[in-house]
N, C-alpha and C positions, 0 to 999 in steps of 0.2 A: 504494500500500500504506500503511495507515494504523498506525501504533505505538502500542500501550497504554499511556497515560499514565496518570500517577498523581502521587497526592500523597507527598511525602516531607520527611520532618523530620530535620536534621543537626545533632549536636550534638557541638563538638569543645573541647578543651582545647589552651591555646596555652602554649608556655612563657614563663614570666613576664620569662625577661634579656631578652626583647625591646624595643627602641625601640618607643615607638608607630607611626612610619615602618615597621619591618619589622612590628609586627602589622598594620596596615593591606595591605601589601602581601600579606601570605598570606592575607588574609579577600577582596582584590581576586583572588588566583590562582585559591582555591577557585571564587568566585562566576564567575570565566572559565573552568576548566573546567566548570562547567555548563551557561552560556550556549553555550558552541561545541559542544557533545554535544546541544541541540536543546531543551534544561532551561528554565524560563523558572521567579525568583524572584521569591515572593511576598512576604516578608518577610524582613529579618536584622535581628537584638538581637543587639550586644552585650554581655552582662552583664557584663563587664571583668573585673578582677584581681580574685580570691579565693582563700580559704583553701582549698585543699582537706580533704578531710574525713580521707584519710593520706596519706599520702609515695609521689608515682608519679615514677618515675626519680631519686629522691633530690630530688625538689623536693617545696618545702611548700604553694606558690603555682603560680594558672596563670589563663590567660585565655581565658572562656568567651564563645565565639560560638556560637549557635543559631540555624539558618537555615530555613524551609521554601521545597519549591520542587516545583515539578509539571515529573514528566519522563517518557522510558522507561526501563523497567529496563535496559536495555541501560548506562545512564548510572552505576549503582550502581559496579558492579566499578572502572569507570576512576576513580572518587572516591575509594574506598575506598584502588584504589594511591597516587593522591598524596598521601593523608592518612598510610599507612604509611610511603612512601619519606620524607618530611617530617621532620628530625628534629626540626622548630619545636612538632611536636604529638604532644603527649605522650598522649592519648587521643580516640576517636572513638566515633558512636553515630549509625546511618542506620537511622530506622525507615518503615514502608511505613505509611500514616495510614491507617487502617479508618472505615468513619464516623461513628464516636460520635467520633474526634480529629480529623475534618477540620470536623464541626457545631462539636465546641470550639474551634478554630482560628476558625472564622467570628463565633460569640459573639462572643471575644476581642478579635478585631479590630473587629467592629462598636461593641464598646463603649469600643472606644482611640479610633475616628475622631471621638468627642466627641459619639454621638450618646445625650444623657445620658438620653431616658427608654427608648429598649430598653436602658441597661445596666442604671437601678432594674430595672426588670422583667424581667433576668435575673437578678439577686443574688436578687429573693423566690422564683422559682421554683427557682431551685438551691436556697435555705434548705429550703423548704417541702419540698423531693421529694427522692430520695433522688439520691446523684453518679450523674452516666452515667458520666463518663470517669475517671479517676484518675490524673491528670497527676504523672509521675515527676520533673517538677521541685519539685512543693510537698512539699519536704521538715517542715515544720510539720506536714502532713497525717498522711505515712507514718510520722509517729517515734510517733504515737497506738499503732503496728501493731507495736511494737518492743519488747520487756523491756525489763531494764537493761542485762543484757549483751551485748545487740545481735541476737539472735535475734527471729524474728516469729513471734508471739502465735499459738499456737493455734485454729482455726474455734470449736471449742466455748467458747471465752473471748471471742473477739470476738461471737461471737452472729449471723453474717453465711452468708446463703448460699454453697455453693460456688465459685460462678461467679465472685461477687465477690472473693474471700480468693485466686482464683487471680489475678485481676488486680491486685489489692494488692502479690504476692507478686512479680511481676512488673514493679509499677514499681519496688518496693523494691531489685530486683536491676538494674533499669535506673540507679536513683541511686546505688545502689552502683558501679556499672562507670565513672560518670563523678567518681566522688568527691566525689556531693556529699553522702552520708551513709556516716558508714566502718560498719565489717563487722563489728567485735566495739564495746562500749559506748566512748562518747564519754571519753576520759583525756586528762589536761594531760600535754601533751609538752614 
């Protein structure tokens, strides 16, 4: 019997009083339960300590690891418990990749492996044509989609198809859920 594999993208917030030792050690548990549930990763970034964008569990800071990795769903729920029971992580975000995000996941990494003329020749075809995907971590992107008070810009103001304003709208709330753009306009705290 063969299990529907898929791709899948994990993006969690770690709490900051960690040692480097203990975040090492939760990014090592995660990546073992996936590997024992049958998951095989493709990649993990850490993008380490930052600001978050507002205050989750009374913390100002947290530490961001971003994982993909191809598995079966069956795999999802048992992640999700140890991400909840965990009280190291303050927030989580498992998305199932469609394939405009698994073509950008491959771009990306084809042009990290240093192979430098397919990455020129994907920077001009991206310039030149219009985004396929709209990645909820390029917050530079999505704050174009934002007033000042933090709400997102009207279709008829952007000037943008539907289809697309609903996937704007949608990473907008994906970055918002991991903090890395807050919810009402940017204030000095």
């Amino acid at each position: 019997m063969t299990m529907n594999r898929k791709m899948y993208e994990l993006t969690y917030i770690l709490t900051s009083v960690l040692t480097s030792e203990q975040t090492a050690e939760v990014v090592v548990r995660v990546n073992e339960i996936i590997e024992s549930a049958g998951g095989s990763i493709s990649e993990v970034e850490e993008w380490g300590a930052r600001k978050l964008a507002y205050p989750v569990d009374k913390k100002k800071n947290g530490y961001y690891v971003n994982l993909y990795f191809e598995g079966p769903g069956t795999l999802i729920p048992r992640i999700e418990r140890a991400l909840t029971i965990d009280d190291n992580v303050l927030r989580s975000l498992i998305l199932a990749m469609d394939k405009s995000m698994v073509a950008h996941f491959h771009t990306r990494t084809a042009g990290r492996q240093g192979v430098a003329e397919n990455q020129g020749n994907a920077e001009t075809t991206t310039a030149g044509s219009p985004r396929r995907y709209i990645d909820y971590k390029d917050t530079d992107y999505l704050r174009r989609f934002v007033n000042e008070q933090g709400k997102m810009l009207p279709r008829r103001v952007l000037d943008v198809p539907a289809k697309k304003q609903r996937a704007i709208a949608r990473a907008i709330k994906r970055a918002r859920h991991l903090a890395l753009m807050p919810y009402v306009a940017d204030s000095v705290r």
